[in-house]
C-alpha positions as CSV (number, residue, x, y, z in Angstrom):
1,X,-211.9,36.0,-208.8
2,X,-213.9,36.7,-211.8
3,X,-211.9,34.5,-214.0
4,X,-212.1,31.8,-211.5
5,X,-216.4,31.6,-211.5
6,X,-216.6,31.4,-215.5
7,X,-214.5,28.7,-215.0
8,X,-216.2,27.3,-212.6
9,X,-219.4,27.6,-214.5
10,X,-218.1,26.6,-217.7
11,X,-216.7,23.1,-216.3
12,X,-220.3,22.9,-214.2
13,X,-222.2,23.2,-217.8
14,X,-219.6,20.8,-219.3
15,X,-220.6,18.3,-217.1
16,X,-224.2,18.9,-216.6
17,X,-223.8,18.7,-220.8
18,X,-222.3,15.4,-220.6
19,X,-224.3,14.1,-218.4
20,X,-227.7,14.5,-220.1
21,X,-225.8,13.5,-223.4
22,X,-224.6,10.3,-222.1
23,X,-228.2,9.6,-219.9
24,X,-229.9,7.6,-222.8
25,X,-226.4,5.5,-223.1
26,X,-225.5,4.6,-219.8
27,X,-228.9,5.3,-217.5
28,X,-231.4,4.1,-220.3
29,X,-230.0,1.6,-222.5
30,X,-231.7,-0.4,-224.5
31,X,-232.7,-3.2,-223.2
32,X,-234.6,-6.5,-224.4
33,X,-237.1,-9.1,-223.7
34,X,-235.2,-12.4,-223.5
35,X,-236.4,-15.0,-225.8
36,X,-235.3,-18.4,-226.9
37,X,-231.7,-18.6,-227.3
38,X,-228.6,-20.6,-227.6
39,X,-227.1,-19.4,-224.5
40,X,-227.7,-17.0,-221.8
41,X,-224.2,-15.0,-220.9
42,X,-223.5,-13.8,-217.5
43,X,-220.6,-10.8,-218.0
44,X,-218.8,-10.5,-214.9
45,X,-218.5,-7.7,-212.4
46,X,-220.2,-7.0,-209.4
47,X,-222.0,-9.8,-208.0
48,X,-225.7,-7.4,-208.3
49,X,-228.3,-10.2,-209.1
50,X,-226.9,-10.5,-212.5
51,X,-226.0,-14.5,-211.8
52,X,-229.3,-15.0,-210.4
53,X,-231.0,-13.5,-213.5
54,X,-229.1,-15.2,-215.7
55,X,-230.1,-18.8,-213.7
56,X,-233.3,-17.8,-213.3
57,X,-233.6,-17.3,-216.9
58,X,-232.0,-21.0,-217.9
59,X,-234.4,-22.2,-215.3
60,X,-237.3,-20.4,-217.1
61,X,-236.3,-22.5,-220.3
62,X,-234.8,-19.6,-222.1
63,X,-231.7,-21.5,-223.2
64,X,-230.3,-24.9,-222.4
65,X,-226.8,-23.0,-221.2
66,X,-225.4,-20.1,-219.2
67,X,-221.9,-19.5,-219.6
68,X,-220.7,-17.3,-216.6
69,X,-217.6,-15.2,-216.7
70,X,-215.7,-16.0,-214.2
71,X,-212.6,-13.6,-213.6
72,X,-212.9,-13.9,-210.0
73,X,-210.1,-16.4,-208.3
74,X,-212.3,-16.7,-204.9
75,X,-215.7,-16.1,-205.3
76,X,-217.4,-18.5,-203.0
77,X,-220.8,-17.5,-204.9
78,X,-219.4,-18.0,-208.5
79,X,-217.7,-21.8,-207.6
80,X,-221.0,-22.6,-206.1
81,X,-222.9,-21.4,-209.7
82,X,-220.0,-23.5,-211.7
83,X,-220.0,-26.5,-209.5
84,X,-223.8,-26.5,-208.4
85,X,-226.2,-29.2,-210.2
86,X,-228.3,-27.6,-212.3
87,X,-231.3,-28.7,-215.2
88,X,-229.4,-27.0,-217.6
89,X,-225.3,-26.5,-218.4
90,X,-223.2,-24.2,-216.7
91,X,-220.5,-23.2,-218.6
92,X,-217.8,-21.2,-216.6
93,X,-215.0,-19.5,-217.7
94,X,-211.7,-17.4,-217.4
95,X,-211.4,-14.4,-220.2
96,X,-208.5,-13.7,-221.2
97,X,-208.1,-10.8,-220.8
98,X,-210.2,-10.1,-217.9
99,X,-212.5,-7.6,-219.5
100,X,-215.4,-7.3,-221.8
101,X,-213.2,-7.8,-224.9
102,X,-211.9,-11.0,-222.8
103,X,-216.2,-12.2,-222.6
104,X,-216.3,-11.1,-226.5
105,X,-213.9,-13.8,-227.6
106,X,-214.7,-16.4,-225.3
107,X,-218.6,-16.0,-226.9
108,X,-217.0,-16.2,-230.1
109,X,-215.4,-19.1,-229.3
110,X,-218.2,-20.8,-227.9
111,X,-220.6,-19.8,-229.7
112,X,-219.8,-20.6,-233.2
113,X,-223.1,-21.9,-234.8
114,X,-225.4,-19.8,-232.5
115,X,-227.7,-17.0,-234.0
116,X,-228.8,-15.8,-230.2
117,X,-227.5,-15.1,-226.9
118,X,-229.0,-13.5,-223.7
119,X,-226.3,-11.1,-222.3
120,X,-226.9,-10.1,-218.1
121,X,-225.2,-7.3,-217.1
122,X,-226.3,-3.9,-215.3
123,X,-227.3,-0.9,-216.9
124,X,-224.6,1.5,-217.4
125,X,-222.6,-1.7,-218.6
126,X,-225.2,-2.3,-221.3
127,X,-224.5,-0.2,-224.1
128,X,-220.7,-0.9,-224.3
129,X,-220.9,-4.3,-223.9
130,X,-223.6,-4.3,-226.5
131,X,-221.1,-2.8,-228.6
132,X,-217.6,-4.9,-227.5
133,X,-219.6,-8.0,-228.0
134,X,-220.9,-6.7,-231.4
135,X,-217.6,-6.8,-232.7
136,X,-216.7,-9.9,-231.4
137,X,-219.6,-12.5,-232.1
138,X,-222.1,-12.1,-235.2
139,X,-224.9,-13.5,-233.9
140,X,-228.2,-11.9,-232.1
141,X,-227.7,-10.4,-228.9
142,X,-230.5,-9.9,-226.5
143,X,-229.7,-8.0,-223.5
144,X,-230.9,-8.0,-219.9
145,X,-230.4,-6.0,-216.9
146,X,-230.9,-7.1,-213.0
147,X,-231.4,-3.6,-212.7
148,X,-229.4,-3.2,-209.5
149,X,-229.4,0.3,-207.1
150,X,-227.0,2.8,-207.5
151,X,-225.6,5.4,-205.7
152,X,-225.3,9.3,-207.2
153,X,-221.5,8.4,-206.4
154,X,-221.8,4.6,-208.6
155,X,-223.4,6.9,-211.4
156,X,-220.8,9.1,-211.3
157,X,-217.8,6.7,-211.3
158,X,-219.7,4.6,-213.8
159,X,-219.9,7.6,-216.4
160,X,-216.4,8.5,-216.2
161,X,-215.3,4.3,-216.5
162,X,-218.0,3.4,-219.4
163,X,-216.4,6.4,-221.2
164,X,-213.1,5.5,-220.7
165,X,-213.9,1.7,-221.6
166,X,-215.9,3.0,-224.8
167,X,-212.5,4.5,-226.0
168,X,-210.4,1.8,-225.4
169,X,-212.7,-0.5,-227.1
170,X,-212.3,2.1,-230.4
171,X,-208.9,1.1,-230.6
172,X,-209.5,-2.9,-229.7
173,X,-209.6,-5.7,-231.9
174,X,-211.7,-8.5,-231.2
C-alpha cells in the first residue's frame, strides 16, 4: 500500500513538473503581430477559425496570397476557401506528407524568393510548427493564433501529441 502512494505521488509530481515546464511552450507561445508579408500560411488541422484569420488577414492587405493546407479530401469549408473568388490568391494545397513537415516543404517550395510569411495555426501548435517550418524555409516567419477554446481534456491530449510531434521532428529532415 505504501509503495503504491509514493508512486502514485511521484508520477502526480512528474506530471504536475511537466506540465508547468512545458506551459510557456504549448499554452504561451510566442506569438506575433502580423505585418506585411509575402504570403499568409494557413497550417491545417481543426477547422478553429484559423481559415478565417488567415482570409481575414489577406483581406486586411497583409499579403497578396494565402496558401491553405489542404489535407482534407471532403471538407466542404476548405473547397469553398480554394474555389471562392477572392481580392487576393488562394493558393491550396496537398502536403505530402500530411503533416507539418508536409506544410514545411510545400512553403519551401513556394516560397522561394520570399523573406516573410504569416503562419495561422492555434496555440499549442505554435511552437513546433515554428520550429518544423524553421527547418524547412529560411525566411521570416510571423505567427498568429485564432486562439480557439479548449477543453482541460484538448490541453491534455495536446501536451502529450506536441511532445510526441517535437520528437519526431528531431529526427526529420526537411
Amino acid at each position: 500500500m505504501r509503495r503504491s502512494v509514493v508512486v502514485l505521488g511521484a508520477l502526480l509530481l512528474a506530471v504536475i513538473v511537466a506540465v508547468a515546464a512545458l506551459w510557456p511552450v504549448y499554452v504561451r507561445p510566442r506569438v506575433d503581430a502580423p505585418l506585411p508579408a509575402d504570403a499568409i500560411l494557413v497550417l491545417g488541422g481543426a477547422h478553429d477559425g484559423r481559415e478565417q484569420l488567415g482570409l481575414r488577414l489577406a483581406a486586411e492587405g497583409y499579403a497578396p496570397r494565402v496558401l491553405v493546407s489542404n489535407p482534407y479530401e471532403h471538407s466542404p469549408m476548405v473547397n469553398r476557401i480554394c474555389h471562392g473568388g477572392y481580392s487576393f490568391e488562394v493558393i491550396c494545397f496537398d502536403p505530402s506528407p500530411r503533416t507539418t513537415l508536409g506544410e514545411g516543404r510545400e512553403l519551401a517550395r513556394l516560397g522561394a524568393g520570399w523573406s516573410r510569411v504569416i503562419v495561422v495555426t492555434f496555440t499549442p501548435h505554435v511552437s513546433r510548427a515554428r520550429y518544423i517550418l524553421g527547418t524547412c524555409w529560411p525566411g521570416e516567419l510571423l505567427f498568429v493564433d485564432p486562439k480557439p477554446h479548449l477543453s482541460p481534456a484538448r490541453w491534455a491530449w495536446d501536451y502529450a501529441y506536441q511532445s510526441a510531434g517535437y520528437v519526431k521532428a528531431w529526427f526529420a529532415d526537411c
